[in-house]
C-alpha positions as CSV (number, residue, x, y, z in Angstrom):
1,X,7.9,-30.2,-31.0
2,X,11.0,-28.5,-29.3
3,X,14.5,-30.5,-29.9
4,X,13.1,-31.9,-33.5
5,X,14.1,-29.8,-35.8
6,X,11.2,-28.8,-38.5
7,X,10.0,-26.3,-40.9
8,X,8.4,-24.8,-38.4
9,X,11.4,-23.6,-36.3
10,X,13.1,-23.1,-39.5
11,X,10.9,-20.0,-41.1
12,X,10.9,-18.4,-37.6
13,X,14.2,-18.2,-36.6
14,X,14.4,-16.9,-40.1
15,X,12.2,-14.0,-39.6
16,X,13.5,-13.1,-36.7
17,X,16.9,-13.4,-37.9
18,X,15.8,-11.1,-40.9
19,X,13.9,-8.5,-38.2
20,X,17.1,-8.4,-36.1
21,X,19.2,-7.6,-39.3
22,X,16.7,-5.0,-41.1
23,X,16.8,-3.0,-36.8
24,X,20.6,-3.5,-36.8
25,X,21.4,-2.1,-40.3
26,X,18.4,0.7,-39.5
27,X,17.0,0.1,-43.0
28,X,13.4,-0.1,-42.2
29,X,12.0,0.2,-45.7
30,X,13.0,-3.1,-46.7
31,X,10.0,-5.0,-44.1
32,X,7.9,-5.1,-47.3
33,X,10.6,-7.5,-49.2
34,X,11.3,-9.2,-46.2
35,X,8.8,-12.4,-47.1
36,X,10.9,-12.4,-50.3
37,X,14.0,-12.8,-48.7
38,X,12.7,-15.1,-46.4
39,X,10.9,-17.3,-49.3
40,X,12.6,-16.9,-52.6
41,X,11.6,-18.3,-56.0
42,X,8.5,-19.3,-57.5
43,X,7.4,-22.5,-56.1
44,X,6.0,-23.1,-53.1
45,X,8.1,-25.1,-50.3
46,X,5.6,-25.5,-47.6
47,X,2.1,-25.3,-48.4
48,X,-0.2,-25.8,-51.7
49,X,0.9,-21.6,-52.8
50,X,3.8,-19.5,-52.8
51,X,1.9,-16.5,-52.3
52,X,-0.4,-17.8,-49.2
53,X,3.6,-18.7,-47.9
54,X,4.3,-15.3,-48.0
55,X,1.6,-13.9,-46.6
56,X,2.0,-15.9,-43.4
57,X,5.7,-14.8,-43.5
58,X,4.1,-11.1,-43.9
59,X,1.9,-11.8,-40.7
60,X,4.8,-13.1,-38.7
61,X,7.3,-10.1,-39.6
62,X,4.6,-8.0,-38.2
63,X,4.8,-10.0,-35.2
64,X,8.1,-10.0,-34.5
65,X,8.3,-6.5,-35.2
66,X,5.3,-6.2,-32.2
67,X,2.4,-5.3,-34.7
68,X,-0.5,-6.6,-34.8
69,X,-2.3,-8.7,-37.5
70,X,-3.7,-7.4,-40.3
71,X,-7.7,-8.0,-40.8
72,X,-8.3,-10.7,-43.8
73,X,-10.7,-8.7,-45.3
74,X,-8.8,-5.1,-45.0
75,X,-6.2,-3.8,-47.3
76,X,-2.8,-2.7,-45.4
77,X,0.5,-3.4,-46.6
78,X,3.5,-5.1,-44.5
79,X,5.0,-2.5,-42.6
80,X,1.4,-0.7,-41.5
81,X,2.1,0.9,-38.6
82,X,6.0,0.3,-38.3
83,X,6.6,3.9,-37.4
84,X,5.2,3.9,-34.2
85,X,7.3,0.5,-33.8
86,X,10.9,1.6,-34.7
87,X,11.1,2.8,-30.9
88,X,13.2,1.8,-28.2
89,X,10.6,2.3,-25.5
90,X,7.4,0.3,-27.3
91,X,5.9,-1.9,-25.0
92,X,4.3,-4.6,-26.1
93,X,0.3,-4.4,-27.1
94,X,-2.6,-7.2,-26.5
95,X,-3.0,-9.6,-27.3
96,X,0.2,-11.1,-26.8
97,X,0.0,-14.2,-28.2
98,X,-2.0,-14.8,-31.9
99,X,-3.8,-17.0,-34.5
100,X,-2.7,-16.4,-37.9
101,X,-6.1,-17.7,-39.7
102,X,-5.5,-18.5,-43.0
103,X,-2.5,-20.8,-41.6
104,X,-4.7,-22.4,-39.4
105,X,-5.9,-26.0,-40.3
106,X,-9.0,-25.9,-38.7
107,X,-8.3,-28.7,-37.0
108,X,-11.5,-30.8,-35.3
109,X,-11.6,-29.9,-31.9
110,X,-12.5,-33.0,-30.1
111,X,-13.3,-36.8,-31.8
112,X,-12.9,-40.4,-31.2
113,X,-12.5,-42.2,-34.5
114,X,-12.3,-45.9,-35.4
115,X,-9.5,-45.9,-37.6
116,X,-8.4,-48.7,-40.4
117,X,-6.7,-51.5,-38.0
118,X,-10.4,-52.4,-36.9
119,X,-10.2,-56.2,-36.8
120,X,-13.8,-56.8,-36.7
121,X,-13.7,-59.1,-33.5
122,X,-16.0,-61.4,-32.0
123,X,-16.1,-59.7,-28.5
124,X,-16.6,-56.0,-29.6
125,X,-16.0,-54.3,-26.7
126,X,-15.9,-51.3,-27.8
127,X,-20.3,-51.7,-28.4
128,X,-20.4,-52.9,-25.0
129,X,-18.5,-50.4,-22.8
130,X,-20.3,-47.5,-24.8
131,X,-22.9,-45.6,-22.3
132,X,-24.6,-44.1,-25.5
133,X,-25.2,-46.6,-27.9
134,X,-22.8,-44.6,-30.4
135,X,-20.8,-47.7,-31.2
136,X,-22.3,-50.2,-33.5
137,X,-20.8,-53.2,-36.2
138,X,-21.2,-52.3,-39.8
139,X,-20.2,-54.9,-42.5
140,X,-17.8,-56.4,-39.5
141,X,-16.3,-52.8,-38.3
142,X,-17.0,-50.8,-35.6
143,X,-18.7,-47.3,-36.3
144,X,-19.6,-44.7,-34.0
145,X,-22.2,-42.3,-34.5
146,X,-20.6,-39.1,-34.0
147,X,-23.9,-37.5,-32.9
148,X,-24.0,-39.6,-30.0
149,X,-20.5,-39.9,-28.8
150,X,-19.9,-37.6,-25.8
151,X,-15.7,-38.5,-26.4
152,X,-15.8,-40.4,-23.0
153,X,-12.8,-43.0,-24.3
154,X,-14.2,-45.8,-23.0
155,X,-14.1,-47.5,-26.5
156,X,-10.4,-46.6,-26.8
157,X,-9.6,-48.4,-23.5
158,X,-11.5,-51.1,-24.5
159,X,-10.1,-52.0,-27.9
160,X,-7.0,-54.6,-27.4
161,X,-5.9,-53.4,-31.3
162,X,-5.6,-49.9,-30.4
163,X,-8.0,-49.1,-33.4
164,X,-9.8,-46.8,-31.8
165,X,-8.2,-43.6,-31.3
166,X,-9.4,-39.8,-29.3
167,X,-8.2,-37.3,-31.6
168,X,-7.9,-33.8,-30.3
169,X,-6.6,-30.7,-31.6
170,X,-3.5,-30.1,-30.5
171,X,-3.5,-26.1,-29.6
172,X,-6.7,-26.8,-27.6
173,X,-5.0,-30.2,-26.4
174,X,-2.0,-28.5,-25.0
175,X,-3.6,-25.4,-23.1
176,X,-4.5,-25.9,-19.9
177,X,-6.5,-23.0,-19.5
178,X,-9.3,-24.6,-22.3
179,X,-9.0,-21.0,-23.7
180,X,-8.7,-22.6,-27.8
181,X,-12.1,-22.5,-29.4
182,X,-13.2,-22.4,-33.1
183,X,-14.9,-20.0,-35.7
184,X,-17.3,-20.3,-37.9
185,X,-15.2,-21.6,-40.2
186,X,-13.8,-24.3,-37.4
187,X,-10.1,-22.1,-37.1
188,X,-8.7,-21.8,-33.9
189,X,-9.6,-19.0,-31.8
190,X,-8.4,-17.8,-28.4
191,X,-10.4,-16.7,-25.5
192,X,-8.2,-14.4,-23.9
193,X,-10.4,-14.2,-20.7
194,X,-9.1,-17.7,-20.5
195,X,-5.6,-17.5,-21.6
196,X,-2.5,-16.4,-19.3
197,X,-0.2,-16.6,-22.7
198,X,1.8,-19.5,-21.3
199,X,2.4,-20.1,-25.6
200,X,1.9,-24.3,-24.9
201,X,-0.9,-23.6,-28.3
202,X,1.8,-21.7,-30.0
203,X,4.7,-24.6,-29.2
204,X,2.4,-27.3,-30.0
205,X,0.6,-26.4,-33.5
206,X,2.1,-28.2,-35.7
207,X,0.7,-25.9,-38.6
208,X,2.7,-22.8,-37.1
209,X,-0.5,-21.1,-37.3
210,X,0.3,-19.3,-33.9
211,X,2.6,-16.8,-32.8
212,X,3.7,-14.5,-30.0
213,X,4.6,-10.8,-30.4
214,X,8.1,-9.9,-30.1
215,X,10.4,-6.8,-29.2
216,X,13.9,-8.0,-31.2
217,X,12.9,-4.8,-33.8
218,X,12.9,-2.9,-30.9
219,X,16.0,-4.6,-28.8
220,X,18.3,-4.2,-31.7
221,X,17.1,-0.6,-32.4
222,X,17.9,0.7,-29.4
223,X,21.8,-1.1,-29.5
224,X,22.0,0.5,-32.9
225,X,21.2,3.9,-31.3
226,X,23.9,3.5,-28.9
227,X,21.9,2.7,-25.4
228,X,23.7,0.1,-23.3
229,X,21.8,-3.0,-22.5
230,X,22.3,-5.0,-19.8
231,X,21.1,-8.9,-20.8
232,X,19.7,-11.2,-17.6
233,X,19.4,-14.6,-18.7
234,X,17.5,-17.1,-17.0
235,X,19.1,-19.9,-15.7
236,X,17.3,-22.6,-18.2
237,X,19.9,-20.9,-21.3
238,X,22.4,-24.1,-20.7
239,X,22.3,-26.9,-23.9
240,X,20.2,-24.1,-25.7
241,X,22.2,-23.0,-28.4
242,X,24.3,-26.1,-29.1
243,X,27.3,-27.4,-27.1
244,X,29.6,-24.5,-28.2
245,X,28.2,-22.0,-26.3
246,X,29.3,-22.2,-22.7
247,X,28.5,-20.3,-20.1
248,X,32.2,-19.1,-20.3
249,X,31.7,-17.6,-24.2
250,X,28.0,-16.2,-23.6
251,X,29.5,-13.3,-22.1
252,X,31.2,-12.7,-25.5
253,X,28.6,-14.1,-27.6
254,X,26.3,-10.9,-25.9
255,X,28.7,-8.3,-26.6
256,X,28.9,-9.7,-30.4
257,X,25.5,-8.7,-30.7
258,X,25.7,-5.3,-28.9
259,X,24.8,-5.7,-25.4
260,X,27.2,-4.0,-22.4
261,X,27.0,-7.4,-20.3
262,X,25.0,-10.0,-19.2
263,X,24.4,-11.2,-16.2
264,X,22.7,-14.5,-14.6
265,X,19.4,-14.9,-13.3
266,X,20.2,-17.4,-11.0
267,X,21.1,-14.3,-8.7
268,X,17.8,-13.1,-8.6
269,X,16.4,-16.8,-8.1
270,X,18.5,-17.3,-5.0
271,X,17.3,-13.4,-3.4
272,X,13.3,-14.6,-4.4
273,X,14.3,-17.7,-2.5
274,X,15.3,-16.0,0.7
275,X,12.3,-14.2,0.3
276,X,10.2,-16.7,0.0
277,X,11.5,-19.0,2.6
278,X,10.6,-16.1,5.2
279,X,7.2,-15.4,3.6
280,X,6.7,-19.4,4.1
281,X,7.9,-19.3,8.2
282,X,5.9,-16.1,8.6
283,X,2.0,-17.1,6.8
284,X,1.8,-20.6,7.2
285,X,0.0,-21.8,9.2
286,X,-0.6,-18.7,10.5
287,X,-1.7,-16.5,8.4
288,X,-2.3,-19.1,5.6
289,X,-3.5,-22.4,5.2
290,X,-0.8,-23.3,2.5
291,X,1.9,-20.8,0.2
292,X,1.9,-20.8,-3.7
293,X,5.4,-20.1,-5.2
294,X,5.4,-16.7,-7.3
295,X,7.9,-17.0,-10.1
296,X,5.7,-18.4,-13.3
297,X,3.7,-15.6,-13.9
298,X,1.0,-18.3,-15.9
299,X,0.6,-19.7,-13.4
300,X,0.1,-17.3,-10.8
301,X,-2.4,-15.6,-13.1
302,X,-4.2,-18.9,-13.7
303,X,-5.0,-19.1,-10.2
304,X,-6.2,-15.1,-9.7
305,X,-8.5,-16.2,-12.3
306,X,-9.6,-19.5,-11.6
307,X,-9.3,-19.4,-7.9
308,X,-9.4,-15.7,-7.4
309,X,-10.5,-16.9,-3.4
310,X,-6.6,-18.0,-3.2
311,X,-5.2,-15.6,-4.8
312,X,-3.3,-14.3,-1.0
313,X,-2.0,-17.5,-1.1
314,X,0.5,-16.8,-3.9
315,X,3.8,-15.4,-2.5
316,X,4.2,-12.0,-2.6
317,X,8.2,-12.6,-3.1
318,X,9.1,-10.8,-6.1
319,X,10.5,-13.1,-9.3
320,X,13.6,-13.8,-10.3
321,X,13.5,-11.5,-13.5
322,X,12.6,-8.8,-11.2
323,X,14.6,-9.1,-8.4
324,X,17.7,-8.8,-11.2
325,X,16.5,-6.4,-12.8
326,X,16.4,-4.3,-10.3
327,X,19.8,-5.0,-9.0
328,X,21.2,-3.9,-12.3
329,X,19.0,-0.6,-12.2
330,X,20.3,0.2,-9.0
331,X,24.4,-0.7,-10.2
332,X,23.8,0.6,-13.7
333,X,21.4,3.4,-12.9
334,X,22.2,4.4,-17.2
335,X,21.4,0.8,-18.5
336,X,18.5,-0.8,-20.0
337,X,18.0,-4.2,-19.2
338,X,16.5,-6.8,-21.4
339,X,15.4,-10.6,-19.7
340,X,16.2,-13.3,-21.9
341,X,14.5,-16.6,-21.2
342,X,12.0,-19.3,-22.2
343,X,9.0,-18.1,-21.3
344,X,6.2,-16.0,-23.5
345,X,4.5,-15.0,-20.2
346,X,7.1,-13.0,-19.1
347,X,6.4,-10.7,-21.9
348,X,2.9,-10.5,-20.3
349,X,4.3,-9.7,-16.3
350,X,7.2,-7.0,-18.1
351,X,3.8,-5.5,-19.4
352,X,2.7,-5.2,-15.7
353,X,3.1,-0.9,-14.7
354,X,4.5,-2.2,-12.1
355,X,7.4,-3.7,-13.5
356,X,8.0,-1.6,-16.6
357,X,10.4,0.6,-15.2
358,X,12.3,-2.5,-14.4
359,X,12.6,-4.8,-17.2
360,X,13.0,-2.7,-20.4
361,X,12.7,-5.6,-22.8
362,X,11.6,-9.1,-22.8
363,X,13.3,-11.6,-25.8
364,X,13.0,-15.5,-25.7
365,X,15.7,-18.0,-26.4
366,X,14.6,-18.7,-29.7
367,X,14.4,-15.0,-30.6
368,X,18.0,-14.4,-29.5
369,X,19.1,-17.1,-31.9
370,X,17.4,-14.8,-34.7
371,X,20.1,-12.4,-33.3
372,X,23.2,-14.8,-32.9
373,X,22.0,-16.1,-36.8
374,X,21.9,-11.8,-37.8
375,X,25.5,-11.3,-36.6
376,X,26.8,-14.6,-37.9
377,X,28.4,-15.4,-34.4
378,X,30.8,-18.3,-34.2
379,X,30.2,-19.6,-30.8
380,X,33.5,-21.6,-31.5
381,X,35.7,-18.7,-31.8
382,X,34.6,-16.7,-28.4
383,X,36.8,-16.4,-26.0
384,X,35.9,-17.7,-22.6
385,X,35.0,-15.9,-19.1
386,X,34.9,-18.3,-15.9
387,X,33.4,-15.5,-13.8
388,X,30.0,-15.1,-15.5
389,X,28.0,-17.6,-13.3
390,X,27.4,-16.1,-9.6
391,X,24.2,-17.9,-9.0
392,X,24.0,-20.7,-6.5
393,X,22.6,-24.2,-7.4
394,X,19.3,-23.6,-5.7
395,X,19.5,-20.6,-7.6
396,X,20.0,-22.0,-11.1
397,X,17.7,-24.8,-10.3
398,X,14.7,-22.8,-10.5
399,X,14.8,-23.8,-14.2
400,X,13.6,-27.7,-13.7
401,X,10.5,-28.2,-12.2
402,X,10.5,-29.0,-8.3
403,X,13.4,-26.9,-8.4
404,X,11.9,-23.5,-6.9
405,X,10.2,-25.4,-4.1
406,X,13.6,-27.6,-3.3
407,X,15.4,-24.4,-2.9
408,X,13.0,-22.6,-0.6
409,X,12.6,-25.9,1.7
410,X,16.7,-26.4,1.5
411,X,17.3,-23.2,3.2
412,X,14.4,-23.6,5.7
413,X,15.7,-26.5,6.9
414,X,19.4,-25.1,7.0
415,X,18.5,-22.6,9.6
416,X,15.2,-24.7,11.0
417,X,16.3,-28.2,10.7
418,X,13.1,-29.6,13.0
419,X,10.8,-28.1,10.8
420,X,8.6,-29.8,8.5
421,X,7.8,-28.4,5.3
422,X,5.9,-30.6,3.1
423,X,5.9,-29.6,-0.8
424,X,4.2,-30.9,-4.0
425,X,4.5,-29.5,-7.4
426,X,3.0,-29.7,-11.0
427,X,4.1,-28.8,-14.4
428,X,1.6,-28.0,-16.8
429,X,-1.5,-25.8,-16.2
430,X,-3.9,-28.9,-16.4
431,X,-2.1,-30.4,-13.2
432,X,-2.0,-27.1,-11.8
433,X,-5.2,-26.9,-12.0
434,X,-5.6,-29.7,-10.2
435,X,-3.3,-29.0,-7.2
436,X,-4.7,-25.9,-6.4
437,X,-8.3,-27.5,-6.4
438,X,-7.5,-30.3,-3.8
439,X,-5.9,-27.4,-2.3
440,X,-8.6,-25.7,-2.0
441,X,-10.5,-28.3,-0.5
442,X,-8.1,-28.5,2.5
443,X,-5.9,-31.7,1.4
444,X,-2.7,-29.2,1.4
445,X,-3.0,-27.7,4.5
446,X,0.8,-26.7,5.8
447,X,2.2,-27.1,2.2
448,X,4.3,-24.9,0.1
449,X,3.0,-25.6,-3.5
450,X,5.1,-25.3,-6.8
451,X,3.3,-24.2,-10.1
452,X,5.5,-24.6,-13.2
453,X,2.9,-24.0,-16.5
454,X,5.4,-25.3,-18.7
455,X,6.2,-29.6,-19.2
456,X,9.9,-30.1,-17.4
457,X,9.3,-26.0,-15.9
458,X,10.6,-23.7,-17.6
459,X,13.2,-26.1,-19.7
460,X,10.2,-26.5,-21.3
461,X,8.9,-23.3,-22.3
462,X,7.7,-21.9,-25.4
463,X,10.4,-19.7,-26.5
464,X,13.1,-22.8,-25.8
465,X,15.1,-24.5,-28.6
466,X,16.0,-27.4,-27.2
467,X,13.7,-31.0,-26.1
468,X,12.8,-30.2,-21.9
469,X,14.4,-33.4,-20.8
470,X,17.8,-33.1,-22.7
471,X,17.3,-29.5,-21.3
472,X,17.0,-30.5,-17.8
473,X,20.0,-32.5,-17.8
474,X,21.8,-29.9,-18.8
475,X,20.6,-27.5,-15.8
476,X,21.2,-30.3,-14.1
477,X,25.1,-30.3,-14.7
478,X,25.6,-26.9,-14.6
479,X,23.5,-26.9,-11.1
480,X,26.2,-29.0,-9.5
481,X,29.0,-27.4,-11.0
482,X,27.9,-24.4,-8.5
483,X,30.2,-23.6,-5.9
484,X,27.8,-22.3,-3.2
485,X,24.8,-24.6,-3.1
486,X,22.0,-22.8,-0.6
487,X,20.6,-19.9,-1.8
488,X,22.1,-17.5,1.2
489,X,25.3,-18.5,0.1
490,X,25.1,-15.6,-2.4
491,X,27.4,-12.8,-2.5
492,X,24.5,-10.8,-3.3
493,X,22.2,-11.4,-0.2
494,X,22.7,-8.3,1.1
495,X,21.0,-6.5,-1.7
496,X,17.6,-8.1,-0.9
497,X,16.5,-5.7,1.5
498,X,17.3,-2.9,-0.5
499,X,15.5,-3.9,-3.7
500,X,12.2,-4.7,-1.9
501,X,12.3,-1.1,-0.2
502,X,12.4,-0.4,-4.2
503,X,9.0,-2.2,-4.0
504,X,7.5,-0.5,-1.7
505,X,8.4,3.2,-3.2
506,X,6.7,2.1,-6.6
């Protein structure tokens, strides 16, 4: 549902708009009348009650603020637990991403239905093709015996109308790790054995029954108290926030909202790059039979949990988000530094202990436009910077899927241009899934495999605003607008060997 604009997207920009504002102004006692703000009035806008409105308001405020949710059954009011919340240094808690069960639908999981366009034909193919017997002609329909359907689809190929549809819940539809279940009372629930918190569920419920923890209470509390924050942006922010904000005004558009600087993750995409390029010419075939790219951290935890056997296989280059990090550490030894980008899983590798000392703070797109709404920033009015951007276009195409794996095999064959490097990528964890199982099975010996969990890559993750495709194009332009195009081309290739000595003295 990203790029249509809904109800949805509207209440939870609000709320974090209305968290970012309660941190800046420091008047934390006002969480509790924060659902009123939010929803005004007496009459209820969304669903059947004003009052169950609020209290899903009340369960995302807590959210955003990083709390977790409240029991159905157990009395505690809004702010429950703020205290240990109003921090600049809170982390965030399991589990990251969350149902919200009295906004969940309880959607069926799993049926195929014969729906009203039926025509009642002679030929019935739908009775024939079914292995079961659970399709049958009632008073000239079809009808299928729910009992015995095992949801094959055979019937819904076979029908020339299109009458018969396969109906599938879409949280459970859209997660590739089949980690959405139900309750007894048929809500959604999440098997977090299962889930890497790639947020697909949370994107895709068109309820807005699910939701991701956030740290904007926590980013704008520490710019209130005076730390200076260094903002690294992924490369996939381009088209996000409408066509007035540039890369030439973001600069700006950050300090509006309190932060020292920003600075591009496209850097740090073009030092993983190098990195990875060598990691390629040194394991494989070698060492390995094939190299996994490292930077989606779904799906590099989707395969230490589904193919923990392969796990070596994943590149131990450090991502993007880290590699910049670090660089800022190391210039700006007194600066925090919050990652902003589209991803909900990065909030789960910042959690890593390994990387906490890194990246202070984690913030989606749609979260900074909570902010950008907060301040009232005028986009329009910013004056412009052409320096920001320093990445290269292999660098900044990291943010469209294909685009890690097209970087690492452009600089390979820059310095090795007789060697081969075959590639193949998916985007989505069902298809990645399925990459690393013919893997497995030998059919990518020699390859260098890209895993993007997200539809487009990351243009398509679940903390972006805009639709992946008008996204990618976007990436797209601002890709060949780079002036240095390989990723050693950057000014900042030097630094690589210095940051991963940083990796070995954590």
């Amino acid at each position: 549902m990203r790029g249509i604009h809904n109800n949805i997207g509207d209440i939870r920009r609000k709320v974090f708009a209305a968290v970012a504002k309660m941190a800046y102004d420091g008047n934390y006692s006002k969480l509790r009348e924060l659902p009123f703000d939010i929803l005004p009035g007496e009459d209820a806008t969304y669903r059947d009650s004003i009052f169950v409105e609020r209290a899903i308001v009340s369960e995302r405020v807590r959210l955003a603020c990083g709390l977790p949710l409240r029991s159905i059954d157990d009395y505690a009011p809004t702010d429950s637990g703020l205290e240990a919340s109003v921090v600049a240094e809170k982390y965030y808690n399991p589990p990251l991403v969350n149902i919200i069960k009295f906004a969940c639908n309880a959607c069926p999981e799993k049926r195929v239905i014969v729906t009203d366009m039926c025509q009642g034909c002679l030929a019935h193919p739908c009775v024939e093709v079914c292995p079961k017997g659970a399709v049958s002609i009632v008073k000239g329909h079809s009808v299928i015996d729910q009992d015995k359907c095992i949801k094959c689809g055979k019937c819904v190929d076979a029908c020339e109308y299109n009458a018969i549809i396969k109906q599938e819940r879409p949280c459970s539809k859209s997660c590739g790790m089949n980690a959405i279940g139900s309750d007894d009372h048929g809500r959604a629930t999440i098997d977090y054995d299962k889930c890497v918190s790639c947020g697909m569920c949370m994107a895709n419920c068109p309820f807005g029954a699910i939701a991701d923890k956030s740290q904007i209470l926590q980013v704008c509390t520490s710019i209130r108290k005076g730390d200076k924050l260094m903002a690294i942006i992924a490369p996939a922010f381009v088209g996000q926030f409408g066509p007035d904000l540039t890369p030439e005004r973001l600069p700006a558009a950050m300090k509006a909202l309190g932060f020292a600087d920003v600075k591009e993750v496209a850097i740090g995409a073009d030092l993983c790059t190098i990195d990875e390029a060598q990691d390629f010419l040194d394991k494989v075939p070698g060492e390995l039979p094939f190299m996994a790219t490292s930077c989606c951290p779904a799906w590099s935890v989707m395969v230490k949990k589904l193919f923990p056997d392969l796990r070596d296989t994943i590149s131990m280059a450090l991502t993007p988000m880290v590699l910049t990090a670090r660089m800022v550490k190391r210039k700006y030894p007194d600066h925090k530094v919050c990652f902003i980008g589209p991803c909900a899983a990065k909030k789960l590798e910042a959690m890593r202990r390994s990387i906490r000392s890194d990246v202070d703070f984690v913030l989606t797109y749609e979260e900074l436009a909570g902010m950008f709404d907060a301040k009232q920033v005028d986009f329009a009015s910013l004056e412009e910077s052409p320096k920001f951007g320093k990445g290269t276009a292999a660098g900044r195409g990291y943010a469209v899927s294909g685009g890690v794996a097209g970087a690492v095999v452009d600089l390979i064959k820059k310095d090795y241009p007789d060697r081969e490097v075959k590639i193949t990528s998916a985007q989505g964890l069902a298809d990645c899934r399925k990459i690393m199982t013919l893997a497995k099975a030998g059919k990518y010996n020699g390859y260098l495999l890209e895993g993007m969990a997200c539809p487009g890559g990351c243009v398509g993750g679940a903390g972006t605003l805009s639709a992946w495709s008008k996204a990618a194009t976007a990436v797209g332009k601002y890709k060949n607008e780079a002036d240095k195009k390989v990723a050693d081309e950057t000014e900042y290739a030097d630094y690589l060997e210095l940051l991963l000595e940083l990796e070995d003295d954590d």
